[in-house]
N, C-alpha and C positions, 0 to 999 in steps of 0.2 A: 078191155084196152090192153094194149100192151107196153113194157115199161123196161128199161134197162135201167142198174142200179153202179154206179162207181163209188167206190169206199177209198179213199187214202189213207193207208194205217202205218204208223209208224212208234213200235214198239208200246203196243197196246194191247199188252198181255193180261192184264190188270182187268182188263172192259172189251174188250171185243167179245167173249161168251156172251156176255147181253147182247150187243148186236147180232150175232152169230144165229142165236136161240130166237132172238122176234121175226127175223127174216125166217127162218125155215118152218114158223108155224105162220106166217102169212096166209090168207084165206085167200088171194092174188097175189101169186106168183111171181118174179119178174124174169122175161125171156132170158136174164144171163144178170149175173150180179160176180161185177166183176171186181176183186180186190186187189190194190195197187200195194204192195209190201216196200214200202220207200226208205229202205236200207233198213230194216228194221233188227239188232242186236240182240233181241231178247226171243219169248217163243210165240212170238205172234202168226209168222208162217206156220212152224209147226202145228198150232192151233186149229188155222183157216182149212188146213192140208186136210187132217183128221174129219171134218166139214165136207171137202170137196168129195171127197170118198165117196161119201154116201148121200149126197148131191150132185147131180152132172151139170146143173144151171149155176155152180159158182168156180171160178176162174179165177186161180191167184197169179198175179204178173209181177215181179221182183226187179226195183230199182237200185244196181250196185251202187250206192252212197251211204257209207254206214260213217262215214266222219261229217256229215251233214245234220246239222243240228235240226230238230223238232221246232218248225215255228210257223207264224201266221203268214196270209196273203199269198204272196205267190211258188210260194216253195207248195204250196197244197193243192193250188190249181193246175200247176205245172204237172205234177203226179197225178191228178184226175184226168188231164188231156191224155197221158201217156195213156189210161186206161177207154177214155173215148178216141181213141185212133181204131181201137179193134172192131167197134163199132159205130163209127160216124156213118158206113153206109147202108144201113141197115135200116130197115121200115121200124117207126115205135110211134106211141102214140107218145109219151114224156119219157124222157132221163132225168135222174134224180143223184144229187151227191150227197151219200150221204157217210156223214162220221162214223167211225169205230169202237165209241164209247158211250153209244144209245140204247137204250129199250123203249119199245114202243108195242101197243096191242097186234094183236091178228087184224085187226080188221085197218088197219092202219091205210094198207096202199090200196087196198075196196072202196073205202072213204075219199080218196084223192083222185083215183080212178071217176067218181060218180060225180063228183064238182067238176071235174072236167067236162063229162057228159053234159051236166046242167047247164054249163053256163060255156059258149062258145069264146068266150070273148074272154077265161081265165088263161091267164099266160103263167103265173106262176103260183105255187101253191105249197103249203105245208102247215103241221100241226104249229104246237107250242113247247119251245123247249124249257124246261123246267128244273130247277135243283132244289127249289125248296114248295112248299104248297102257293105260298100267296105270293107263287112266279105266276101261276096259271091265270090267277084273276087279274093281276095286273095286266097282264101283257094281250089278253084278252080281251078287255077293255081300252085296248090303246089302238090305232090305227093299225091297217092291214100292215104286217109285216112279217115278210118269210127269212127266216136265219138261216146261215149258208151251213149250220151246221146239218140240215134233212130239210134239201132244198128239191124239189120237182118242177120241172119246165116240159111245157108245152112245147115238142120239137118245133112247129111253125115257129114260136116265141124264141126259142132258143137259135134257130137260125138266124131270128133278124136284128137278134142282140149280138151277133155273131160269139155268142159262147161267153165263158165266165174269161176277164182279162186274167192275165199274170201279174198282181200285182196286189199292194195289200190297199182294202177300199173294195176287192170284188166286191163282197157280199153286202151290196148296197147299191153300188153301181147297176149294176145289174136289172136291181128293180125299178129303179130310175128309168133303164136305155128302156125297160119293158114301156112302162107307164107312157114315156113320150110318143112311144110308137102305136098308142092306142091301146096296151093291153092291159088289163085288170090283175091284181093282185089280191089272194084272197089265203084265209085259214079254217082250215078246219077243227071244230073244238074238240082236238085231241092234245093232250099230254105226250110229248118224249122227254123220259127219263135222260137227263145228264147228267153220268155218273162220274167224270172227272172232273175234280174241282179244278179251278179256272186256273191255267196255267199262269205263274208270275212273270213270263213274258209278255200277257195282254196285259197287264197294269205295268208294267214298265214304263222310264221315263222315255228309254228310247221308241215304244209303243207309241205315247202319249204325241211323241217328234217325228214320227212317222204318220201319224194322222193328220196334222197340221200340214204336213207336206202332202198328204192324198186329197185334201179338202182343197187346196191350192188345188193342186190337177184337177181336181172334177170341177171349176170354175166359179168356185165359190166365193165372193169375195168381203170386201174388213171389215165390214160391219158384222156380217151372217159370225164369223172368226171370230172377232170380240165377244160378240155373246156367247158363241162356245166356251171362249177360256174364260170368262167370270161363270156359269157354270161347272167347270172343271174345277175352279177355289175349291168346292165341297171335296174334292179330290185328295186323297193325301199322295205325296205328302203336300199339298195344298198349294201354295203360292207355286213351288219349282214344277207342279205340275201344268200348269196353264201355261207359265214361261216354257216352256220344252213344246207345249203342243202351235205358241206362236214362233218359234224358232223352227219349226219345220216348214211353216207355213210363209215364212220369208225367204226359208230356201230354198221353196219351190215359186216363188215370185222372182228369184233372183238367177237361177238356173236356165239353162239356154233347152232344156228338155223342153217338147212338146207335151201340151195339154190330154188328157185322156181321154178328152171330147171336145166336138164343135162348139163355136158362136151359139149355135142353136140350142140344142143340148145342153150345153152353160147355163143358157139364159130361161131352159125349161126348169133345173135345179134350183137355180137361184130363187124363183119363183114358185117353186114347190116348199121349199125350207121358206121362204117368208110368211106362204099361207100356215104352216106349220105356227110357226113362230107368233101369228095372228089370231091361232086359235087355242093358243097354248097346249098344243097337243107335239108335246118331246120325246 
């Protein structure tokens, strides 16, 4: 099968050699793995460059925005599009986006390559990302779920989801637009090492205000919400935390912006989160 790989790296000089080093001992290759340098201040180009040398399959593309801060949602997909323009028309069998602060085995895109083979009806796919050991068995034991951190799509899949949005809530949505359209979501039991610890922008309050306002847009509504933010109480800092993530989610009930999906679409989430919530599987 063949595969194209998009990296968004943004001063990740720290952790891209791990990336860097699983990719070039790949036992499956990817036709082009192309790296998006999104203003990056430090020596992360320099890095990738050293790489490209002596690789002709990896391609760094450089986004002048060096006063643009490092953060989630759609500042990361926007730098991944930049990098699938150069090959949106190209024959592949899946494109995959994958982070610049991963390690993962040789046999890694072999194993994702063959689920695909086996099963027709996988649209999206990928290991388990992990920071500490008892990531693997939890997450592994929890319903199918692919993380936008070493994310691979089935081109068909990917076209009829029409691509990952610009916005924060992709890496979710995503698997949602897959699943309504028919497509299966699946993992393989591999481990990817995540070597940066979680940036204090994803526990942020304004993180926490920003999800409440993406959970509005995907049409989620006050019930499904409530029990998110008593959930979140385990949050610290605890109560401001839940109030922040229903303060987003007012804002986007109150906003004159359109929804980030149909009537339909709405009404397939909502009913995916309640069986969720039916089966106590969070």
């Amino acid at each position: 099968m063949n595969y194209y790989v998009i990296t968004p790296a943004k001063n990740e000089e720290k952790f891209i050699i791990f990336t860097l080093d699983s990719m070039v001992n790949q036992l499956l290759k990817p036709v082009k793995w192309i790296i998006v340098d999104d203003g990056s201040t430090d020596k992360t180009k320099e890095i990738v460059e050293k790489y490209q040398k002596e690789h002709n399959w990896i391609e760094i593309v450089t986004i002048n925005n060096q006063q643009e801060q490092k953060t989630y949602g759609s500042k990361v997909i926007r730098a991944f599009n930049q990098g699938y323009k150069l090959i949106k028309d190209k024959p592949y069998d899946f494109i995959v986006k994958l982070d610049a602060d991963l390690s993962f085995p040789p046999e890694y895109f072999s194993d994702i390559a063959a689920a695909y083979a086996a099963n027709p009806k996988l649209g999206i796919c990928g290991g388990f990302i992990v920071e500490k050991e008892s990531d693997f068995i939890t997450k592994s034991s929890r319903y199918p779920r692919v993380q936008g951190a070493v994310k691979a799509v089935r081109a068909q899949c990917f076209k009829e989801i029409d691509g990952f949005m610009e916005a924060n809530g992709w890496d979710g949505l995503d698997l949602l637009k897959a699943m309504y359209l028919g497509w299966e979501i699946g993992n393989v039991p591999i481990k990817v090492i995540h070597h940066r610890i979680e940036a204090s922008g994803y526990r942020s309050l304004k993180f926490f205000q920003s999800n409440g306002y993406t959970h509005y847009m995907q049409g989620n509504d006050l019930f499904l919400t409530f029990v998110r933010g008593v959930f979140m109480l385990r949050e610290k800092p605890f109560f401001i935390v839940s109030l922040n993530y229903l303060k987003g989610y007012f804002q986007g009930m109150f906003s004159k912006e359109p929804k980030y999906v149909d009537k339909n679409l709405a009404k397939f989430i909502r009913k995916y989160h309640y069986k969720r919530l039916l089966n106590f599987k969070r």
